[in-house]
VOBA-1610 file (N, C-alpha, C; in pm, whole numbers, padded with zeros to 5 digits, always signed):
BEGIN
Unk-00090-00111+01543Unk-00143+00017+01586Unk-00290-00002+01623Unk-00338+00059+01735Unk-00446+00032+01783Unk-00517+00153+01683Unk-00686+00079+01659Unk-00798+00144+01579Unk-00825+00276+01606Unk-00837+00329+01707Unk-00814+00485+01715Unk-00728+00543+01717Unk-00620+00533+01682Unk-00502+00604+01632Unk-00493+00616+01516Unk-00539+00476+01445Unk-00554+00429+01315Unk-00670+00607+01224Unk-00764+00563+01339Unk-00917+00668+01289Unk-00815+00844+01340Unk-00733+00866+01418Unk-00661+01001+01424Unk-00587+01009+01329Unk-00497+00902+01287Unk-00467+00972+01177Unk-00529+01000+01017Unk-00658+00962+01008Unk-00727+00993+00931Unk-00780+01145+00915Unk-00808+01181+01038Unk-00877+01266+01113Unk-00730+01389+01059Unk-00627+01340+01085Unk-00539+01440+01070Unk-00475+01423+00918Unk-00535+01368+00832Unk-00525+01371+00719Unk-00353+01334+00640Unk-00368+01222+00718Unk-00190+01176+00746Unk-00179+01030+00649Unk-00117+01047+00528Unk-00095+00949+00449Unk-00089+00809+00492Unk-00058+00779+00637Unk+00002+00689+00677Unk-00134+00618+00715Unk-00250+00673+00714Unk-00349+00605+00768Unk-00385+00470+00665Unk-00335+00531+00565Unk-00372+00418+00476Unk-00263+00308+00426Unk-00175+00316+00502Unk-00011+00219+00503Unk-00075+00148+00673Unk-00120+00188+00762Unk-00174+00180+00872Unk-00315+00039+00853Unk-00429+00112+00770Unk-00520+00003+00764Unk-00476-00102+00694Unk-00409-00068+00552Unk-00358-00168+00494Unk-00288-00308+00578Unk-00174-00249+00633Unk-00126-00383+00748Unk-00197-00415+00856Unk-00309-00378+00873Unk-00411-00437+00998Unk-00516-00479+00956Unk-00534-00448+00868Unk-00693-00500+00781Unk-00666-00548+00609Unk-00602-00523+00581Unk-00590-00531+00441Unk-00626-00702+00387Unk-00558-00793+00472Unk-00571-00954+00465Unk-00801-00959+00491Unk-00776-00897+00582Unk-00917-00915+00612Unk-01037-00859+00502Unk-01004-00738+00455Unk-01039-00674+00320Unk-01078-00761+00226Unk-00957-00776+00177Unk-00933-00894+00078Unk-01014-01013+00091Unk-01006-01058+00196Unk-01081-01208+00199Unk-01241-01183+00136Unk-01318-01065+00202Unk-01411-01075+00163Unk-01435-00982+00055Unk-01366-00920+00000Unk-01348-00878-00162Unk-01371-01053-00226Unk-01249-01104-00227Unk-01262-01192-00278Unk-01359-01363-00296Unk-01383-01365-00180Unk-01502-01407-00140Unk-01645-01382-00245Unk-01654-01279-00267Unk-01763-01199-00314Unk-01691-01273-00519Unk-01646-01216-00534Unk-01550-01140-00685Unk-01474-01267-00712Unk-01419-01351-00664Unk-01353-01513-00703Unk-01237-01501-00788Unk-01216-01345-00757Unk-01086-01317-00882Unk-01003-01222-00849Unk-00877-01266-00823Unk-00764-01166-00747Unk-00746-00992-00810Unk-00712-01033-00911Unk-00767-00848-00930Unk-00869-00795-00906Unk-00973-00782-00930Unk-01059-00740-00885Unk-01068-00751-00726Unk-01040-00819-00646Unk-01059-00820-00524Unk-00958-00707-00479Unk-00803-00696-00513Unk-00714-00639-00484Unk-00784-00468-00493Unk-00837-00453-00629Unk-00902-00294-00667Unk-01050-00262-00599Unk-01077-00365-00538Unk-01171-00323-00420Unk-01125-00262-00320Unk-01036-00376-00264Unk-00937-00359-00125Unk-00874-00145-00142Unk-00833-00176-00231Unk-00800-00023-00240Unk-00904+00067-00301Unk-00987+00049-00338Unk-01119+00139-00310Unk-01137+00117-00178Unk-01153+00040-00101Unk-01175+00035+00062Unk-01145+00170+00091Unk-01001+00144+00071Unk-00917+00259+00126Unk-00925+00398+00096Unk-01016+00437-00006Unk-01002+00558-00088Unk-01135+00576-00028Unk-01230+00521-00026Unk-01354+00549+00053Unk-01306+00572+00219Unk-01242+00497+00275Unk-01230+00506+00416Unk-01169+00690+00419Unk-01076+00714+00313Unk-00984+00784+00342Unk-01140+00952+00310Unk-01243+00902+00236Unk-01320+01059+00192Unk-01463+00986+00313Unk-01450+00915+00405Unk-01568+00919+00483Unk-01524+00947+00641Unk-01369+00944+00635Unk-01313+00970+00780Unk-01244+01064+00730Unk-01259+01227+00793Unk-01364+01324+00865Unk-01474+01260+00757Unk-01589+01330+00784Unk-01660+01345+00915Unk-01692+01280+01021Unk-01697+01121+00926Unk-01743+01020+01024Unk-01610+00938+01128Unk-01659+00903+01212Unk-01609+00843+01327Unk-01633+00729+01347Unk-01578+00587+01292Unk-01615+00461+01266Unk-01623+00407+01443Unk-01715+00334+01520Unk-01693+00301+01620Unk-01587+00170+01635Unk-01598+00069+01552Unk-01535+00005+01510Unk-01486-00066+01363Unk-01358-00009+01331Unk-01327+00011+01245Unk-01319-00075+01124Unk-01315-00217+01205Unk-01291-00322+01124Unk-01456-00355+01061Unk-01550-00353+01098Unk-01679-00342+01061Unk-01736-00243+00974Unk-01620-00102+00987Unk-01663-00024+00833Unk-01572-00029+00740Unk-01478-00089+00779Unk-01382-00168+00641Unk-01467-00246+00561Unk-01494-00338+00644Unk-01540-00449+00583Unk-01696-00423+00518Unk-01740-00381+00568Unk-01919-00296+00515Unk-01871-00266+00386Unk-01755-00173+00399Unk-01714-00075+00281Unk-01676-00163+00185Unk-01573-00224+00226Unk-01511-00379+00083Unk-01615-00400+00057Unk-01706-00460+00148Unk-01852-00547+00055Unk-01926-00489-00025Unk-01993-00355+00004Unk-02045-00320-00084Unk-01994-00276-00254Unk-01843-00247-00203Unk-01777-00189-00312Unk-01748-00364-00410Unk-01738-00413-00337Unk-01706-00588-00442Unk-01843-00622-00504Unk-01944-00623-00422Unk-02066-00640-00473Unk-02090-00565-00555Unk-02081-00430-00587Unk-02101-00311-00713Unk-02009-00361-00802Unk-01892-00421-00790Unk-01814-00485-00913Unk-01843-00596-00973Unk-01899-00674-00862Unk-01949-00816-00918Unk-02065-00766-00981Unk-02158-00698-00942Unk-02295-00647-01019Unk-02261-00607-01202Unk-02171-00544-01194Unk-02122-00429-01289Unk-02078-00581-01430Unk-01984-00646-01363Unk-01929-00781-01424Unk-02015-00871-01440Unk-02116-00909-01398Unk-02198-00980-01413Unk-02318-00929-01510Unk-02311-00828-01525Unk-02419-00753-01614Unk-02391-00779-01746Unk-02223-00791-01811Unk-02153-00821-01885Unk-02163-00967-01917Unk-02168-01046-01868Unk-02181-01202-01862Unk-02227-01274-01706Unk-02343-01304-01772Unk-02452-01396-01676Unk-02377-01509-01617Unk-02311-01502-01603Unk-02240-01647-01498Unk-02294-01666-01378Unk-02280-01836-01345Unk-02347-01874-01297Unk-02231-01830-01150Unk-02250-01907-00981Unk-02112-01877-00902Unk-02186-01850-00741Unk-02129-01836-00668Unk-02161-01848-00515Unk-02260-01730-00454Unk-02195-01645-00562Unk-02271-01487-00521Unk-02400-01509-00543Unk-02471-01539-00681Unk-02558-01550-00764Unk-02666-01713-00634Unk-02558-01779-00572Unk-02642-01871-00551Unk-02688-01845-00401Unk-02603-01782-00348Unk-02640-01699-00171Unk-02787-01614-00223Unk-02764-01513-00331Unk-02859-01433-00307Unk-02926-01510-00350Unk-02987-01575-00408Unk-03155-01678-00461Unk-03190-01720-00412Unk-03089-01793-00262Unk-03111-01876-00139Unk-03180-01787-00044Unk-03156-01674-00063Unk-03255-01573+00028Unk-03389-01474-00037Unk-03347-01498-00119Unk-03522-01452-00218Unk-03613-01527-00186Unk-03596-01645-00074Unk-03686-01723-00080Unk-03771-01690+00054Unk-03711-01562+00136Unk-03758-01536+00219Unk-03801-01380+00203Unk-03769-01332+00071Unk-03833-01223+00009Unk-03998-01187-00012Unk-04049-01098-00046Unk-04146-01103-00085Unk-04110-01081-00274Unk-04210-01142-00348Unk-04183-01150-00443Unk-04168-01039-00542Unk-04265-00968-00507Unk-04297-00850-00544Unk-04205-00697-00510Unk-04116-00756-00426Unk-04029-00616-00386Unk-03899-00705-00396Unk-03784-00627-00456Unk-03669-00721-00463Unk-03611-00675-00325Unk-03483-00751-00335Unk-03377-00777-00161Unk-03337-00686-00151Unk-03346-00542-00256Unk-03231-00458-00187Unk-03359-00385-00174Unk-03501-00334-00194Unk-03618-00270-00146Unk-03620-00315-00010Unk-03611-00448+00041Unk-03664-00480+00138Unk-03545-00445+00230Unk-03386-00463+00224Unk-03304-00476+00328Unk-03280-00287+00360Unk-03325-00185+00240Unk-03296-00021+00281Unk-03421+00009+00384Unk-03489-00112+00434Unk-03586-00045+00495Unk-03512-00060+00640Unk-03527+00066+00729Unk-03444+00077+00842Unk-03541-00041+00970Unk-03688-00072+00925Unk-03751-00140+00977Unk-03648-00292+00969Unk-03657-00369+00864Unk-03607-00457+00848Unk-03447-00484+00874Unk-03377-00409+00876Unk-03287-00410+00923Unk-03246-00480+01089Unk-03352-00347+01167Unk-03330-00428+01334Unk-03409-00517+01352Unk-03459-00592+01227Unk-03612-00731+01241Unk-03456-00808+01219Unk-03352-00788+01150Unk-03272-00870+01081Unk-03177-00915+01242Unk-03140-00767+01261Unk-03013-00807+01421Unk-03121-00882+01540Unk-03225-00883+01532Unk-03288-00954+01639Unk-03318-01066+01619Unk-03310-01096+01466Unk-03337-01236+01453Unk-03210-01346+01436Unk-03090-01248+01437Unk-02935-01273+01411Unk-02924-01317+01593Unk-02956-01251+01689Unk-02907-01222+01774Unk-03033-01366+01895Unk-03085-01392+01794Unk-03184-01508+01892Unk-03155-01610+01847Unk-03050-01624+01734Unk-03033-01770+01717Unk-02902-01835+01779Unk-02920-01965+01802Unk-02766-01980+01867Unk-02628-01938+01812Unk-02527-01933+01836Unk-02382-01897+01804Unk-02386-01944+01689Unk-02339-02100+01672Unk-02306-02178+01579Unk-02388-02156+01458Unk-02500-02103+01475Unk-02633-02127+01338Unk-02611-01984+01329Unk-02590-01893+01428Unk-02571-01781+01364Unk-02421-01678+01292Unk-02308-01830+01290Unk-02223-01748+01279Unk-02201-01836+01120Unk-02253-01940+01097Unk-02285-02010+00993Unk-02387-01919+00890Unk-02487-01882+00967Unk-02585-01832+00861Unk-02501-01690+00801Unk-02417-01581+00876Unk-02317-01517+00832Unk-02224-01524+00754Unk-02161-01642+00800Unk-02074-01687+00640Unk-02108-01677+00522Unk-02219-01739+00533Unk-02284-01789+00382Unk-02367-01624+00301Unk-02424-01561+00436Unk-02502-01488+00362Unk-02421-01320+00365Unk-02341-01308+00461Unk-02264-01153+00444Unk-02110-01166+00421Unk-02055-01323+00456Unk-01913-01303+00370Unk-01926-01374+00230Unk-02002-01482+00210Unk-02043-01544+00108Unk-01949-01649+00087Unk-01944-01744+00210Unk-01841-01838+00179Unk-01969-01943+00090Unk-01872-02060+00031Unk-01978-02141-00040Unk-01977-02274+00063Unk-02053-02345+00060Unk-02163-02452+00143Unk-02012-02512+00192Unk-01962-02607+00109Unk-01820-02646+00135Unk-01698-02574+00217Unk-01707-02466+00159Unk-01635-02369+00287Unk-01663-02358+00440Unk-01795-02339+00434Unk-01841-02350+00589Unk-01862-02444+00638Unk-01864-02551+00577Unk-01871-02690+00642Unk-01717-02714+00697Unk-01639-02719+00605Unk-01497-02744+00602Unk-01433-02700+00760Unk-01495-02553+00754Unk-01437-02472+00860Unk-01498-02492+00988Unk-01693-02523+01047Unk-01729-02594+01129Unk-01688-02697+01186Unk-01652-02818+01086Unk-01612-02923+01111Unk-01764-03016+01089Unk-01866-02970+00999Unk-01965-03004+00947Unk-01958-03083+00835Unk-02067-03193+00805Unk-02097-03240+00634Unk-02149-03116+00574Unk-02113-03142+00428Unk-02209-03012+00350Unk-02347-03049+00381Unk-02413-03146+00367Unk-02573-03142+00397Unk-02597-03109+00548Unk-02511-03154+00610Unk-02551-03071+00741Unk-02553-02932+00783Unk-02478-02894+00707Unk-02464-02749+00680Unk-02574-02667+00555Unk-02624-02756+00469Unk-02720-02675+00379Unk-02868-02691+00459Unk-02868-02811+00511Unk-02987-02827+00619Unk-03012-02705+00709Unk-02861-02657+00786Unk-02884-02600+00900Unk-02904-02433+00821Unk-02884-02382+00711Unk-02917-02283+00640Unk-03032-02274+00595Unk-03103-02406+00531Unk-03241-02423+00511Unk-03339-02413+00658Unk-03278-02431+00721Unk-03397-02415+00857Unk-03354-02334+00873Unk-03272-02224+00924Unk-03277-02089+00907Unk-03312-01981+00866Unk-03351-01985+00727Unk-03382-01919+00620Unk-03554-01930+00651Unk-03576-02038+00696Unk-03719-02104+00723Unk-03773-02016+00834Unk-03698-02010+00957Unk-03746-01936+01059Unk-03731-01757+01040Unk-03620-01733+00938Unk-03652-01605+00926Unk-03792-01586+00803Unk-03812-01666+00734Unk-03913-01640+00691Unk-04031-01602+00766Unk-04045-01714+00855Unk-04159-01654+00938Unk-04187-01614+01032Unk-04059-01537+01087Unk-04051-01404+01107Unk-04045-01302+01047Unk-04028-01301+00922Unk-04095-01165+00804Unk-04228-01192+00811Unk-04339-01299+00731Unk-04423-01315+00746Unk-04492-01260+00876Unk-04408-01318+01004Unk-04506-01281+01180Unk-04539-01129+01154Unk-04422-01085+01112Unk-04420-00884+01131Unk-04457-00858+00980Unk-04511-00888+00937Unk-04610-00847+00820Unk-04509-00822+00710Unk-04393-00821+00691Unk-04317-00773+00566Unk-04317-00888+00469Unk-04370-00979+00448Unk-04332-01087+00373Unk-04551-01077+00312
//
């Protein structure tokens, strides 16, 4: 079923919308539930929070593309579980090691989620996403908004892991100073 039919029957408040995303997105959900969370239940009770959020934010809203507020939606909702679980026991894990890998382009003094609600930093973020080549920028995505681990994205490039932690380390490098250029750092 094509995505706006998918978003009408939301709109028309039709059970099926969510038997609908489930078989078109649900695999995709999941991946990055789990991705995030490293643990099938919990990924699964995201995936369907997805759905329970999709189902009380469509009315009003009108997703332009749908698969991008699925997936927004899984992430944040896995990340509030992993937060929640991790508060419980400090374990160490991929999540914990993505975000430290980017504190390094933080300012110290304001943590990552002060700095990323700023609507400034945000379009500093898509312009600096959007000037780097394909490959470095679909790499630096993995790692930092689906949260694959170093080995994963190498695996899947067809990269060494050091060639791949290299090409994240110079990345991370140039967005630094581009926070720094525009004064946020």
């Amino acid at each position: 079923m094509e995505d706006h039919a998918i978003v009408e029957l939301y709109f028309a408040r039709a059970e099926e919308a969510i038997s609908e995303t489930a078989a078109k997105y649900g695999g995709y959900c999941y991946s990055i539930a789990y991705n995030i969370l490293n643990d099938r239940g919990d990924s699964e009770e995201s995936v369907s929070d997805t759905y329970l959020a999709a189902w009380n934010a469509i009315p009003p809203r009108r997703p332009a593309i749908l698969a991008t507020f699925l997936g927004k939606i899984t992430r944040h909702l896995a990340i509030d579980r992993w937060r929640a679980r991790s508060a419980q026991k400090r374990g160490g894990g991929e999540v914990i090691l993505a975000l430290e890998e980017l504190e390094e382009c933080a300012d110290s003094s304001r943590s990552p989620e002060q700095l990323l609600a700023r609507r400034e930093l945000g379009s500093l973020l898509n312009r600096f996403l959007e000037s780097l080549p394909e490959t470095e920028r679909h790499v630096f995505l993995c790692r930092y908004w689906y949260l694959y681990s170093v080995a994963e994205i190498a695996s899947a490039f067809g990269f060494s892991q050091s060639k791949t932690a290299s090409m994240l380390h110079r990345t991370r490098g140039k967005l630094r100073k581009l926070l720094e250029k525009e004064g946020l750092l």
